[in-house]
PDB file of N, CA, C and O in Angstrom:
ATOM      1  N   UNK A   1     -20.002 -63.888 -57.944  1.00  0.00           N
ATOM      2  CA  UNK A   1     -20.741 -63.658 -59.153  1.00  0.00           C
ATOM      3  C   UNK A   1     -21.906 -62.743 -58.792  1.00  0.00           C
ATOM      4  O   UNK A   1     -22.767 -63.121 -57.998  1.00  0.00           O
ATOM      5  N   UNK A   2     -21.935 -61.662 -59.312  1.00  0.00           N
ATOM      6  CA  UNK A   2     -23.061 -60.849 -59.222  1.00  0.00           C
ATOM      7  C   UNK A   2     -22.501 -58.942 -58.917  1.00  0.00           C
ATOM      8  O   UNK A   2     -21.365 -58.746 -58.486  1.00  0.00           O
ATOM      9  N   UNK A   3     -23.281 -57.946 -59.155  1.00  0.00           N
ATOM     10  CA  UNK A   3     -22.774 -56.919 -58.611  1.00  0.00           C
ATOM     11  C   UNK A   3     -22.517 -56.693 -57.111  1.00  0.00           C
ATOM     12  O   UNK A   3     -22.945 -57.496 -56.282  1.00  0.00           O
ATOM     13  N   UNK A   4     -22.043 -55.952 -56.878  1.00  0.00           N
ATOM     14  CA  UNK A   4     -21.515 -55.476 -55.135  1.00  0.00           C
ATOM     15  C   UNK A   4     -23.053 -54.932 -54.983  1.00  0.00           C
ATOM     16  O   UNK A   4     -23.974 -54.538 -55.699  1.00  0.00           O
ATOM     17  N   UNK A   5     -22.687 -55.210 -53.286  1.00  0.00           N
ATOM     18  CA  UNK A   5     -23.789 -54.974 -52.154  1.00  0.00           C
ATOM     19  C   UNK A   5     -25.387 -55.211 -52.726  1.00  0.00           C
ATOM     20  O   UNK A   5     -26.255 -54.340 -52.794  1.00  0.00           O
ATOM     21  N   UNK A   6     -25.514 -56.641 -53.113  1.00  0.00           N
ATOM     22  CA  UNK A   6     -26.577 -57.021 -53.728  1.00  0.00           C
ATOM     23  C   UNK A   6     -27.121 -58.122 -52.752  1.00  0.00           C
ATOM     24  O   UNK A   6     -27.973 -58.869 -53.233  1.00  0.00           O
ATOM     25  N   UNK A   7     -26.699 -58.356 -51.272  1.00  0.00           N
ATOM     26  CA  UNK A   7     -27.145 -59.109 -50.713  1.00  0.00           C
ATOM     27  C   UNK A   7     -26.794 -60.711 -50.887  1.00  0.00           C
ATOM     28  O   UNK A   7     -27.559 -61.504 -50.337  1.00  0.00           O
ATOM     29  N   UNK A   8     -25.887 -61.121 -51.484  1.00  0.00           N
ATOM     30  CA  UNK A   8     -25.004 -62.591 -51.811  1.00  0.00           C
ATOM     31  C   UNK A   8     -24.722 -63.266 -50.677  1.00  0.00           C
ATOM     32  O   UNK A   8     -24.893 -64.483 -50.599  1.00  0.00           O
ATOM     33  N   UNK A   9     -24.169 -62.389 -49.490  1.00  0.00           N
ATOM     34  CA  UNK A   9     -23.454 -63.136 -48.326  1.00  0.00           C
ATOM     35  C   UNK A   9     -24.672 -63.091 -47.346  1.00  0.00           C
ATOM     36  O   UNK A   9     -24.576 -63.735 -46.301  1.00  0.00           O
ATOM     37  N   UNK A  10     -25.613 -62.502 -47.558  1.00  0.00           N
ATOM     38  CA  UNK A  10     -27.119 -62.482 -46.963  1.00  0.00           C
ATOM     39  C   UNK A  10     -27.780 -63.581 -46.981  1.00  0.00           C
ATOM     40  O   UNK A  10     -28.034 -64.111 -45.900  1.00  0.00           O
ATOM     41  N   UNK A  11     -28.122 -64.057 -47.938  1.00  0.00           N
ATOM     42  CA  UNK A  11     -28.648 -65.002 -49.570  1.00  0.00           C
ATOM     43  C   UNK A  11     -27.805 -66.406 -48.385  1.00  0.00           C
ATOM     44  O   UNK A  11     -28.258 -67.188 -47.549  1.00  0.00           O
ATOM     45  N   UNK A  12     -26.850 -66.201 -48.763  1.00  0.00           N
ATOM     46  CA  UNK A  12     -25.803 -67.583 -48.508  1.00  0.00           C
ATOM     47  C   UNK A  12     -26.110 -67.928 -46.758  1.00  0.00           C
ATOM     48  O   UNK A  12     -26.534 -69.047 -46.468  1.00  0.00           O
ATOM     49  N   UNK A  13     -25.876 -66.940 -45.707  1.00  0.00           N
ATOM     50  CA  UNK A  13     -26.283 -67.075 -44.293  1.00  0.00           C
ATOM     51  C   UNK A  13     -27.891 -67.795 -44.360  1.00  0.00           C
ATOM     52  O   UNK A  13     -28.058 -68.903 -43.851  1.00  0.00           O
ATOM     53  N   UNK A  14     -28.974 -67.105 -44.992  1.00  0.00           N
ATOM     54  CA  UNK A  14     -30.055 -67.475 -44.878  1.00  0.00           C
ATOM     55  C   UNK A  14     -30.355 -68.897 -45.632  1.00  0.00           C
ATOM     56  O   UNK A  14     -31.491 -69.256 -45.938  1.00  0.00           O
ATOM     57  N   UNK A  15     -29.217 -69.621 -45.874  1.00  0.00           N
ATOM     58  CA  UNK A  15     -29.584 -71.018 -46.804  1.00  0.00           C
ATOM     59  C   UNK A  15     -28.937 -71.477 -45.726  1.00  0.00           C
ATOM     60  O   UNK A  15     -29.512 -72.518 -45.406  1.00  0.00           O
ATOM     61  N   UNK A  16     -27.784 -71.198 -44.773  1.00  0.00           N
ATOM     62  CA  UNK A  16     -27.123 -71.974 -43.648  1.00  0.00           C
ATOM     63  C   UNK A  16     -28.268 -72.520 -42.937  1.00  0.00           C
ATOM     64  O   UNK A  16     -28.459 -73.719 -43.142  1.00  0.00           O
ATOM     65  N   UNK A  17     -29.065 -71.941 -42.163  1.00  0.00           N
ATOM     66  CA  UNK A  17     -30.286 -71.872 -41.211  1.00  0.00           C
ATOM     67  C   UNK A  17     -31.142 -72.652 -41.708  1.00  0.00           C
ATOM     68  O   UNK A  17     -31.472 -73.651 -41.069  1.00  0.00           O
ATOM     69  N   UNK A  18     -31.805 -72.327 -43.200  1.00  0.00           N
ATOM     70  CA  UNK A  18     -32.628 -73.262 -43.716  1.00  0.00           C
ATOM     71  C   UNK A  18     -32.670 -74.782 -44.114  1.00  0.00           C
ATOM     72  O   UNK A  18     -33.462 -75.649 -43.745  1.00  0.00           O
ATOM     73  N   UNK A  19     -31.612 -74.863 -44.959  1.00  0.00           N
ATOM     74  CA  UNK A  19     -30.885 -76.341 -45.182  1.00  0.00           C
ATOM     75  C   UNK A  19     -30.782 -77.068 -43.705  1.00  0.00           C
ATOM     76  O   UNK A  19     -30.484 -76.648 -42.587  1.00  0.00           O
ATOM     77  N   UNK A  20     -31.085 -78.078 -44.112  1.00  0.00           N
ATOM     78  CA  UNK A  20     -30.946 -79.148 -43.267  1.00  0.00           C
ATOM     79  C   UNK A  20     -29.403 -79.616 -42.966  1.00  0.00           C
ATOM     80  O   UNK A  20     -29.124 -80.073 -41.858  1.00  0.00           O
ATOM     81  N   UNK A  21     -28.459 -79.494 -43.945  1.00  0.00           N
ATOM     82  CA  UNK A  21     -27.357 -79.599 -43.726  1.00  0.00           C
ATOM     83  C   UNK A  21     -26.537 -78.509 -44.909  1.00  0.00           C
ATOM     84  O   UNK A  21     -26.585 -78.409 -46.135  1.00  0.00           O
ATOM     85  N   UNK A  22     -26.065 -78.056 -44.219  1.00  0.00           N
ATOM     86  CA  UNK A  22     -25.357 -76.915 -44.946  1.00  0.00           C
ATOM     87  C   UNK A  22     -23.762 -76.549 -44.419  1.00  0.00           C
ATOM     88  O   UNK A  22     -23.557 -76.275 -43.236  1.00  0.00           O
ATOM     89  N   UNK A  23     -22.983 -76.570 -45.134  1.00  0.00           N
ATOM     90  CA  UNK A  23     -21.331 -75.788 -44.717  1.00  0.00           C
ATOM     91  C   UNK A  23     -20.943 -74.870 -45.348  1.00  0.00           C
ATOM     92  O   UNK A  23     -21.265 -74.654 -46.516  1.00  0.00           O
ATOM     93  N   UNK A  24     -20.104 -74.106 -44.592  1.00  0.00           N
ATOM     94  CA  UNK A  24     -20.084 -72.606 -45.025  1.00  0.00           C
ATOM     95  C   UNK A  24     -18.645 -72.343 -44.814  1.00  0.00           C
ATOM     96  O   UNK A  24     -18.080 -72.372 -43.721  1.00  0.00           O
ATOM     97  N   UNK A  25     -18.068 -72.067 -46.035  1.00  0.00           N
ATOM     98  CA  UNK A  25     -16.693 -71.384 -46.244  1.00  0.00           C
ATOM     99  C   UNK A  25     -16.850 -70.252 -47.086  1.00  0.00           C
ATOM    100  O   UNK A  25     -17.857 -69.776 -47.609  1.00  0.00           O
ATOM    101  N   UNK A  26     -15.122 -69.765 -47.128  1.00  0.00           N
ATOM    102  CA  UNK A  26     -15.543 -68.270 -48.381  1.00  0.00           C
ATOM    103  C   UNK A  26     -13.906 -69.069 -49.018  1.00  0.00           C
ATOM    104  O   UNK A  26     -13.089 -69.908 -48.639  1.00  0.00           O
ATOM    105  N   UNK A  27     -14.163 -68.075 -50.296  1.00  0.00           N
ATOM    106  CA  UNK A  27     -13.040 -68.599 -51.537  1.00  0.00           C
ATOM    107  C   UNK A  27     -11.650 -67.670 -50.928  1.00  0.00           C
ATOM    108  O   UNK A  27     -10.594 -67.897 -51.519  1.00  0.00           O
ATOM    109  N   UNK A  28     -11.625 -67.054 -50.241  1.00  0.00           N
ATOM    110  CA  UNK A  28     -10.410 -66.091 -49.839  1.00  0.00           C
ATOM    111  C   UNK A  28      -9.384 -67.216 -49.627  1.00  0.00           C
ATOM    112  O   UNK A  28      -8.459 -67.612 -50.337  1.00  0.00           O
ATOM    113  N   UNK A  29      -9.936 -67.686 -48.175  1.00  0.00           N
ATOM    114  CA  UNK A  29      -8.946 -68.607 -47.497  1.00  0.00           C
ATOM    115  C   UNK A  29      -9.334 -70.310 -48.220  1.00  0.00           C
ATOM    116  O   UNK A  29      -8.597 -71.209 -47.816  1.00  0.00           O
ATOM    117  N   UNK A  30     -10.360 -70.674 -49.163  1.00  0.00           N
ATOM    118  CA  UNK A  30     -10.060 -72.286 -49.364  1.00  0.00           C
ATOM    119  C   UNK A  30      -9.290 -72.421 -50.957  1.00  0.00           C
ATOM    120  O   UNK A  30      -9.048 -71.517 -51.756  1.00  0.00           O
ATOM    121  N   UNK A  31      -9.064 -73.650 -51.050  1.00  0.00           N
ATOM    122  CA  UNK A  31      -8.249 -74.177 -51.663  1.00  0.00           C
ATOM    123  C   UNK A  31      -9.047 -75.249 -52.775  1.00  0.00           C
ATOM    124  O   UNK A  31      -9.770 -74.466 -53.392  1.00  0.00           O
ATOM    125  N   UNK A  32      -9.141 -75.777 -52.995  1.00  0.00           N
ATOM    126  CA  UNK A  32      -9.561 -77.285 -54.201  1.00  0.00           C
ATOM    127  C   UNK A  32      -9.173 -78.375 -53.324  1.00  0.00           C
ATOM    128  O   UNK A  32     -10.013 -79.270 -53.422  1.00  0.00           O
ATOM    129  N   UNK A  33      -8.399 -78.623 -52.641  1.00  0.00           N
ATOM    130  CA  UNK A  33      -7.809 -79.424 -51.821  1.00  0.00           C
ATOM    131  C   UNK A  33      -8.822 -79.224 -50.395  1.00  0.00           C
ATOM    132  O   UNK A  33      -9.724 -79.973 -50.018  1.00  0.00           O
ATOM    133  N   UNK A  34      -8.353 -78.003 -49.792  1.00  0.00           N
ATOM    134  CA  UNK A  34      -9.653 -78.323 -48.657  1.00  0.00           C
ATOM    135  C   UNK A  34     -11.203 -78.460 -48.762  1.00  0.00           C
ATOM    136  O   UNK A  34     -12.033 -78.918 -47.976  1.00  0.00           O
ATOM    137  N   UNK A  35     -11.341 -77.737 -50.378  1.00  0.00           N
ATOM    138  CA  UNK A  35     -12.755 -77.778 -50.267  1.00  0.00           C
ATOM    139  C   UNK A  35     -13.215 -79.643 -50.511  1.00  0.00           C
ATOM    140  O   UNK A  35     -14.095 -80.243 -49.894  1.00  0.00           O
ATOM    141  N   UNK A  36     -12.351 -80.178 -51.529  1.00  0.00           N
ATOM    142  CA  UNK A  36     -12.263 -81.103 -51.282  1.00  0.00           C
ATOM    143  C   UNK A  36     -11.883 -82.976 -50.544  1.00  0.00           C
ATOM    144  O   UNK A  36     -12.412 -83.793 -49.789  1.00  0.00           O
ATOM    145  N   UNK A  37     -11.237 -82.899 -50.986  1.00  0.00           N
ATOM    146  CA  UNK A  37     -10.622 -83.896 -50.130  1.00  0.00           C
ATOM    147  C   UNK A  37      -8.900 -83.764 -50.044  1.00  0.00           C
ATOM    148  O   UNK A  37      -8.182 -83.430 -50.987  1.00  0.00           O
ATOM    149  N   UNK A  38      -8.485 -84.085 -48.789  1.00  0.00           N
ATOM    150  CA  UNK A  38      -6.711 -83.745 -49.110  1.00  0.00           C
ATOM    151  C   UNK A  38      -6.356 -85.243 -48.055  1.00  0.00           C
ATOM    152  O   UNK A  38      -7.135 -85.757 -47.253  1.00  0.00           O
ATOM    153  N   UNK A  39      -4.887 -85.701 -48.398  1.00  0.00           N
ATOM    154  CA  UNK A  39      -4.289 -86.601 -47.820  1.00  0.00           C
ATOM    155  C   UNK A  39      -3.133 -86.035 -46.670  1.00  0.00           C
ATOM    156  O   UNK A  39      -2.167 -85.272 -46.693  1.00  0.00           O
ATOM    157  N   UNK A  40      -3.651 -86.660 -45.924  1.00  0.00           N
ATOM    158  CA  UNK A  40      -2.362 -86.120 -44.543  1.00  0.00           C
ATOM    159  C   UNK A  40      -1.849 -87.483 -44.480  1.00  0.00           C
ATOM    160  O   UNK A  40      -2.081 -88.506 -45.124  1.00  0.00           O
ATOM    161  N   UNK A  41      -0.707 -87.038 -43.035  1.00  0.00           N
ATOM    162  CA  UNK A  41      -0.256 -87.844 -42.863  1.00  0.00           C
ATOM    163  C   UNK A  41      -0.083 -87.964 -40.906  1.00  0.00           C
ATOM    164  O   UNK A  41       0.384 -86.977 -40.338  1.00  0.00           O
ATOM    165  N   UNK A  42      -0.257 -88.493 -40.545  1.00  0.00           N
ATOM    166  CA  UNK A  42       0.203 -88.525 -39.209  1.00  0.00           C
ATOM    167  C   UNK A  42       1.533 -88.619 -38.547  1.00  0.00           C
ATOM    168  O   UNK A  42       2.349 -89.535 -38.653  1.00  0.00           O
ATOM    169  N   UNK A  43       1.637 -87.333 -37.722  1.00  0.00           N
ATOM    170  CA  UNK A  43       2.987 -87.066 -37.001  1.00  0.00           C
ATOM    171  C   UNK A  43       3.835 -88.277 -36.459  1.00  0.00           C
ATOM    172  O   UNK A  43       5.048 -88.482 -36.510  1.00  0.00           O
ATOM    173  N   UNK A  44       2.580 -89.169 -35.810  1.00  0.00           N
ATOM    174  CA  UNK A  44       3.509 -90.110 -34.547  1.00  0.00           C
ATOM    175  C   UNK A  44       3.659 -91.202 -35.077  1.00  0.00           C
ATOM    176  O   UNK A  44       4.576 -92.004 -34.894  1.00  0.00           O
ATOM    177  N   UNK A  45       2.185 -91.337 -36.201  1.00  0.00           N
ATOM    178  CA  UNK A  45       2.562 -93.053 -36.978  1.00  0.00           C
ATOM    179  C   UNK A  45       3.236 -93.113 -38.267  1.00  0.00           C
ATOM    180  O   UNK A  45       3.972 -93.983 -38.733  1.00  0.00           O
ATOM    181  N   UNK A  46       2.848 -92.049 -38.726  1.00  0.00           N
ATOM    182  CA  UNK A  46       3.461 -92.127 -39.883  1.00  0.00           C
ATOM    183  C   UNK A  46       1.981 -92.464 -41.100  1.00  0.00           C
ATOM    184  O   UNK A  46       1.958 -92.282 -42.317  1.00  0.00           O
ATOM    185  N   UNK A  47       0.877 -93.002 -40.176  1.00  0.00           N
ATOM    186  CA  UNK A  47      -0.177 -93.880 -41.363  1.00  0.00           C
ATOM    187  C   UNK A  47      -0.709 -92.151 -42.429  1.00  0.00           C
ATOM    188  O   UNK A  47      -0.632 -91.045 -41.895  1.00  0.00           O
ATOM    189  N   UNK A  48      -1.087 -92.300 -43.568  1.00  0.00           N
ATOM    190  CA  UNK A  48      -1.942 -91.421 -44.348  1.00  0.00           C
ATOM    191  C   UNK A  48      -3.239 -91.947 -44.222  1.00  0.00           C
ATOM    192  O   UNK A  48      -3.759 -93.045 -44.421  1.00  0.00           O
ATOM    193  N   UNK A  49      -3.610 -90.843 -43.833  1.00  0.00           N
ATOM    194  CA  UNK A  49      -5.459 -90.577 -44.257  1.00  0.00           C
ATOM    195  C   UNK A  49      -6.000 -89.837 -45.365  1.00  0.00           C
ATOM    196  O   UNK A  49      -5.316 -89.298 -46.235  1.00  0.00           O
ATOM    197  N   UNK A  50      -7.588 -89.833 -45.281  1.00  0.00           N
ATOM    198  CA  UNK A  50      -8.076 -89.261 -46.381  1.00  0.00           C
ATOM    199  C   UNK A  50      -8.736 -88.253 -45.284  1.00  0.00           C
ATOM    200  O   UNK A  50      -9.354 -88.703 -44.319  1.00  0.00           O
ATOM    201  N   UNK A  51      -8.577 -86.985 -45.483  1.00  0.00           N
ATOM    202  CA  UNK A  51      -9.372 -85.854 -44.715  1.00  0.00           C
ATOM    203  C   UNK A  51     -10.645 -85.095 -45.418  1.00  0.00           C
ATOM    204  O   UNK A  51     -10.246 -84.183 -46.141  1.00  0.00           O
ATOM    205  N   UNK A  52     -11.534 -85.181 -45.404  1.00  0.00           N
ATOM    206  CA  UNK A  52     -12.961 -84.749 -46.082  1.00  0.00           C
ATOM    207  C   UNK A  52     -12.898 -83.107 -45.788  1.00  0.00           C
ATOM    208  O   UNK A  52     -12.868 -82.476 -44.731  1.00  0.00           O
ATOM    209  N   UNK A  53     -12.890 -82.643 -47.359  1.00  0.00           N
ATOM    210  CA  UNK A  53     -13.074 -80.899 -47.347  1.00  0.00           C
ATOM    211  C   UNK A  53     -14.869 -80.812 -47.061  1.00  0.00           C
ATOM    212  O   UNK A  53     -15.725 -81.676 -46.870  1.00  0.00           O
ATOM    213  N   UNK A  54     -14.900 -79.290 -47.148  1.00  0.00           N
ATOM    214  CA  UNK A  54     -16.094 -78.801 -47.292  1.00  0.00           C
ATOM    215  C   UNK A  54     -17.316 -79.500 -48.276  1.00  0.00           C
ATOM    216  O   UNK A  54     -18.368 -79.902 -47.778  1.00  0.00           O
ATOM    217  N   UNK A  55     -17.084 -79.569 -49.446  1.00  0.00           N
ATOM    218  CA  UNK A  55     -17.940 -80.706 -49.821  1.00  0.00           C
ATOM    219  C   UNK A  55     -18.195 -81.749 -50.061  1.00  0.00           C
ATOM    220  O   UNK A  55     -19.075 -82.182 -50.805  1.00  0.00           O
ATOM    221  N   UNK A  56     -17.267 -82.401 -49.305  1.00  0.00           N
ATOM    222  CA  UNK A  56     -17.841 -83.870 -48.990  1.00  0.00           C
ATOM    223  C   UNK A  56     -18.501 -83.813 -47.671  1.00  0.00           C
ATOM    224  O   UNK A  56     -19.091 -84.869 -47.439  1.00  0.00           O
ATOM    225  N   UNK A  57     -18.591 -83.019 -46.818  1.00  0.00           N
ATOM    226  CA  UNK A  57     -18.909 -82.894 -45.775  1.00  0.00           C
ATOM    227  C   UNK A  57     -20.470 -82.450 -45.740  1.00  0.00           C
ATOM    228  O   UNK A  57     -21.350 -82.587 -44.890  1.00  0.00           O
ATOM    229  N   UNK A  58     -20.445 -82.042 -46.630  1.00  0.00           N
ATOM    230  CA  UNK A  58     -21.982 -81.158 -46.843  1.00  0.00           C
ATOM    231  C   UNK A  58     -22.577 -82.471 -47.927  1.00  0.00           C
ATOM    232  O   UNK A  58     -23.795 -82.385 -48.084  1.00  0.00           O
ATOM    233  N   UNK A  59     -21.916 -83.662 -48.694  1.00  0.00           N
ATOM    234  CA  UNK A  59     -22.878 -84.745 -49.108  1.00  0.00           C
ATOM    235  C   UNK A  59     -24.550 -84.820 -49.053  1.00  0.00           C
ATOM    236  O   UNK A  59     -25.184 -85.365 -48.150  1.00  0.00           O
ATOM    237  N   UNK A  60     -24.978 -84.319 -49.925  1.00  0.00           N
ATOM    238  CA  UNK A  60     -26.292 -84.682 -50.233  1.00  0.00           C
ATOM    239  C   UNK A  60     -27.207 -83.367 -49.482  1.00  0.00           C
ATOM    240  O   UNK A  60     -28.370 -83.555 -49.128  1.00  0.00           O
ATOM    241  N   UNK A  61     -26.466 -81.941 -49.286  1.00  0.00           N
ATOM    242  CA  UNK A  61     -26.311 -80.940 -48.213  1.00  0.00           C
ATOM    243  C   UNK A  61     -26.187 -79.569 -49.490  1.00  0.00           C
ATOM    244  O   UNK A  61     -26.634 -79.520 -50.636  1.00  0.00           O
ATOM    245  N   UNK A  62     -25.522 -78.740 -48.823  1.00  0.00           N
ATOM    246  CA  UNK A  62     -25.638 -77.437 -49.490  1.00  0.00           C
ATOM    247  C   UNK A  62     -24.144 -77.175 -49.413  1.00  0.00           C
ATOM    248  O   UNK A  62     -23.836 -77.363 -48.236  1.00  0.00           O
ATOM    249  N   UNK A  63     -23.158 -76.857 -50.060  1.00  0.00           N
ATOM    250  CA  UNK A  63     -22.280 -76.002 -49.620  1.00  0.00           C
ATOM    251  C   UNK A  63     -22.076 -73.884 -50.048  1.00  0.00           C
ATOM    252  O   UNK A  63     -21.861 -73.256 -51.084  1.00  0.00           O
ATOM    253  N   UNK A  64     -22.245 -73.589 -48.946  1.00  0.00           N
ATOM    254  CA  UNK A  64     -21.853 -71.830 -49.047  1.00  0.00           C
ATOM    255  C   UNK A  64     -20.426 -71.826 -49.303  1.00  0.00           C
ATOM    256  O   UNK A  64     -19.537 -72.455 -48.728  1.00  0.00           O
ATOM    257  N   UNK A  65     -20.327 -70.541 -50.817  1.00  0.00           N
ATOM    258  CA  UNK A  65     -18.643 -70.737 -50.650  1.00  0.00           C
ATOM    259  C   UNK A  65     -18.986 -69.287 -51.448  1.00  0.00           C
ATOM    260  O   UNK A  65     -19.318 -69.117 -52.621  1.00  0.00           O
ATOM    261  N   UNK A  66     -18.761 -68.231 -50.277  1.00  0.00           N
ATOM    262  CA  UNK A  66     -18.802 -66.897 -50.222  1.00  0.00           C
ATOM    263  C   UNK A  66     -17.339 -66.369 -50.809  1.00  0.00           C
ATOM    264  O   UNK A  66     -16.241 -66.888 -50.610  1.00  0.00           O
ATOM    265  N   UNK A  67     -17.705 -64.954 -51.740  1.00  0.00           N
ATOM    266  CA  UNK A  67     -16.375 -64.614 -52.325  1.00  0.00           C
ATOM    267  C   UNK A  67     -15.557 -65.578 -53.503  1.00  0.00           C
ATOM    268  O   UNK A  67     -14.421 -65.391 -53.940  1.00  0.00           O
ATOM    269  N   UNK A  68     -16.463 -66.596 -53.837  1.00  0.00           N
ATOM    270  CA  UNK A  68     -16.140 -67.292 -54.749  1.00  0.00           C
ATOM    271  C   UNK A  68     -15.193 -66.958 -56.188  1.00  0.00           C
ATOM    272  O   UNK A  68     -14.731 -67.882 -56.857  1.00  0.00           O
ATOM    273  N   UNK A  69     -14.960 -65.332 -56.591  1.00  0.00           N
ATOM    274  CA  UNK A  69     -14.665 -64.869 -57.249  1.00  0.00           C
ATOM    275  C   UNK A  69     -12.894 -64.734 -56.648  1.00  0.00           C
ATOM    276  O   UNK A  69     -12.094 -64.707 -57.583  1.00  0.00           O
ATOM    277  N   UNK A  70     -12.470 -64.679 -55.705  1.00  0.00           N
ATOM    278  CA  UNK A  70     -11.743 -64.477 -54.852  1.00  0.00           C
ATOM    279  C   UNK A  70     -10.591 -65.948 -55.062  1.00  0.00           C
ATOM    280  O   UNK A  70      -9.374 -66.065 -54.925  1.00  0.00           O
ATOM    281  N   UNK A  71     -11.549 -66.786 -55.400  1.00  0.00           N
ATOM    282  CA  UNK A  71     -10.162 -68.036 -55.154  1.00  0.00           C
ATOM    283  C   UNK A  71      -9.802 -67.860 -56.905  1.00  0.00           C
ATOM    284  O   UNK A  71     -10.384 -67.495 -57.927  1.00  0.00           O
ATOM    285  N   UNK A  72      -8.311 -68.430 -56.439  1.00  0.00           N
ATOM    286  CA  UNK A  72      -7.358 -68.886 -57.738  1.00  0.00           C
ATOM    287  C   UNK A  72      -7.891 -69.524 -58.391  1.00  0.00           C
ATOM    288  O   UNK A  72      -8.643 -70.288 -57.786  1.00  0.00           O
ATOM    289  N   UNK A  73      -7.895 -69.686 -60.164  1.00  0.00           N
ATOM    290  CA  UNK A  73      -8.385 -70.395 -61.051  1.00  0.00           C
ATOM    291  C   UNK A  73      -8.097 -71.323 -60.909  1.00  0.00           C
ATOM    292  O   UNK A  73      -9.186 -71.885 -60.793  1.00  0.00           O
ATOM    293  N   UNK A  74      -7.276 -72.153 -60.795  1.00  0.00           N
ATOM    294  CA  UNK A  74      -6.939 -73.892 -60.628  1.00  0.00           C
ATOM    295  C   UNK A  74      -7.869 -74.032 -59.601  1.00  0.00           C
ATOM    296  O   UNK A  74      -8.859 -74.518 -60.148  1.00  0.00           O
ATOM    297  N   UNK A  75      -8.072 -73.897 -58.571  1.00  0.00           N
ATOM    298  CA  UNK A  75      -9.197 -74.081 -57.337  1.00  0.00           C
ATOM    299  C   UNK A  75     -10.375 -74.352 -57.997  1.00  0.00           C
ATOM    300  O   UNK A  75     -11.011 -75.398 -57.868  1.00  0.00           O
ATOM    301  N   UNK A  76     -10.710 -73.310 -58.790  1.00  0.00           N
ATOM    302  CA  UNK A  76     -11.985 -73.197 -58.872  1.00  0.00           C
ATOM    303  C   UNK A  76     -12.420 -74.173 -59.895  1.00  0.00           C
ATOM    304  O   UNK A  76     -13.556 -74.644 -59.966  1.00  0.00           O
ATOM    305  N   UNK A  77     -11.283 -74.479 -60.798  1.00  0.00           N
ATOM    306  CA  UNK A  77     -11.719 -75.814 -62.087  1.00  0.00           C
ATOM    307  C   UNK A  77     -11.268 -77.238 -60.897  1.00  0.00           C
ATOM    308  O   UNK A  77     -11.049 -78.259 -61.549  1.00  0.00           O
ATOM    309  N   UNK A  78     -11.180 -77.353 -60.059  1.00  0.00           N
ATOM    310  CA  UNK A  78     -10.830 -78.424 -59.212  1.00  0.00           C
ATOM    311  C   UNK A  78     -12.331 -78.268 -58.768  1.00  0.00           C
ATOM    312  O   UNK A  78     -12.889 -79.304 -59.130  1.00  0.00           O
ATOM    313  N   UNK A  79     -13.215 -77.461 -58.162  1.00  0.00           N
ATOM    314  CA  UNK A  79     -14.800 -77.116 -57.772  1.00  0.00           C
ATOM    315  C   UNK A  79     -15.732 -77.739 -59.043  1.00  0.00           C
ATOM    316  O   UNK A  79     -16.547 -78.657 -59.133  1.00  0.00           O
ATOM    317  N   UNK A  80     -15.276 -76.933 -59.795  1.00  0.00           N
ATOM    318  CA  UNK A  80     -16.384 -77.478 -61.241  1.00  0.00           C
ATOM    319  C   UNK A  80     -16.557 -78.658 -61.669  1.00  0.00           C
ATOM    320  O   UNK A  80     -17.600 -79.098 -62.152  1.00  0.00           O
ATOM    321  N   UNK A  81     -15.153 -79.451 -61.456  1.00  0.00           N
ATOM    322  CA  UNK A  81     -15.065 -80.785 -61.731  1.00  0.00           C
ATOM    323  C   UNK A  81     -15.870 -81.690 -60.685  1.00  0.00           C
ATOM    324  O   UNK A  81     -16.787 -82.507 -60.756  1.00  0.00           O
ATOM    325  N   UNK A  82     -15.090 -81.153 -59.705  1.00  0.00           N
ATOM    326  CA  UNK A  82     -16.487 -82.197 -58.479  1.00  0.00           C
ATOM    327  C   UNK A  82     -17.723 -82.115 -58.914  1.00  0.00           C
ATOM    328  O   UNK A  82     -18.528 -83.037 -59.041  1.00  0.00           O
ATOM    329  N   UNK A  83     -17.967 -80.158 -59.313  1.00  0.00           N
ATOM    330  CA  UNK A  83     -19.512 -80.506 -59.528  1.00  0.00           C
ATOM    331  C   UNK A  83     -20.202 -81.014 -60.487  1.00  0.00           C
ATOM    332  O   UNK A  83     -21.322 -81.526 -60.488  1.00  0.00           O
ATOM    333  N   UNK A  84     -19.419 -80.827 -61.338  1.00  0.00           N
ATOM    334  CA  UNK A  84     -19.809 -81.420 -62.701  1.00  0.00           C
ATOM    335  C   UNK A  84     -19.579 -82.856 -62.988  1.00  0.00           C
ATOM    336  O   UNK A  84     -20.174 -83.268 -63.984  1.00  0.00           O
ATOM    337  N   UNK A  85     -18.596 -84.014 -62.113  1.00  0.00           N
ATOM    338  CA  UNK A  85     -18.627 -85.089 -62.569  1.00  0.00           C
ATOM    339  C   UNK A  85     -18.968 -85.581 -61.130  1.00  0.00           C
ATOM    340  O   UNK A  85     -18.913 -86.807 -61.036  1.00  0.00           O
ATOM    341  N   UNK A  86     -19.228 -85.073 -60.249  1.00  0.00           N
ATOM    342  CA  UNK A  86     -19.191 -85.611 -58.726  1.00  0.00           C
ATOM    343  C   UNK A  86     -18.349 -86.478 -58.802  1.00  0.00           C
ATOM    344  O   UNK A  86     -18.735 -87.639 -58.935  1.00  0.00           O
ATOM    345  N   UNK A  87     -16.980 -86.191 -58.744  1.00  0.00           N
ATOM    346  CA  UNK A  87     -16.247 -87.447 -58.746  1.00  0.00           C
ATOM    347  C   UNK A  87     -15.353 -86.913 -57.548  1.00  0.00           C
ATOM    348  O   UNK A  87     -14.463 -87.622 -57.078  1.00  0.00           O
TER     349      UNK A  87
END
């Protein structure tokens, strides 16, 4: 969001450093699933887990999510919803 070469991915590095807890992805490569939470499964046991994306990880923290314009629309209403209902 914003025009080109306006300093965004600048902006976003300099909140990494500052924040006390901060995580940093870009929308190219994440998903709704990694940013959030996804279920695996284990090779040898077979048990499922719950694997914590990017913002659950950053809890009560900052998350950077550079290129945001970049991820697929379903992703991004999977983002809004966390943020909007923290659920």
């Amino acid at each position: 969001v914003g025009d080109p070469s306006t300093a965004k991915s600048q902006m976003l590095r300099y909140m990494l450093r500052v924040a006390p807890l901060a995580v940093n992805t870009t929308g190219r490569g994440s998903s709704g699933v990694g940013l959030t939470a996804a279920v695996t499964t284990d090779q040898e046991t077979g048990e499922r887990r719950l694997e914590a994306g990017a913002m659950v990880l950053a809890d009560r923290g900052v998350v950077c999510i550079d290129e945001f314009d970049k991820m697929r629309e379903t992703d991004r209403v999977a983002i809004h919803e966390a943020m909007e209902q923290q659920t």
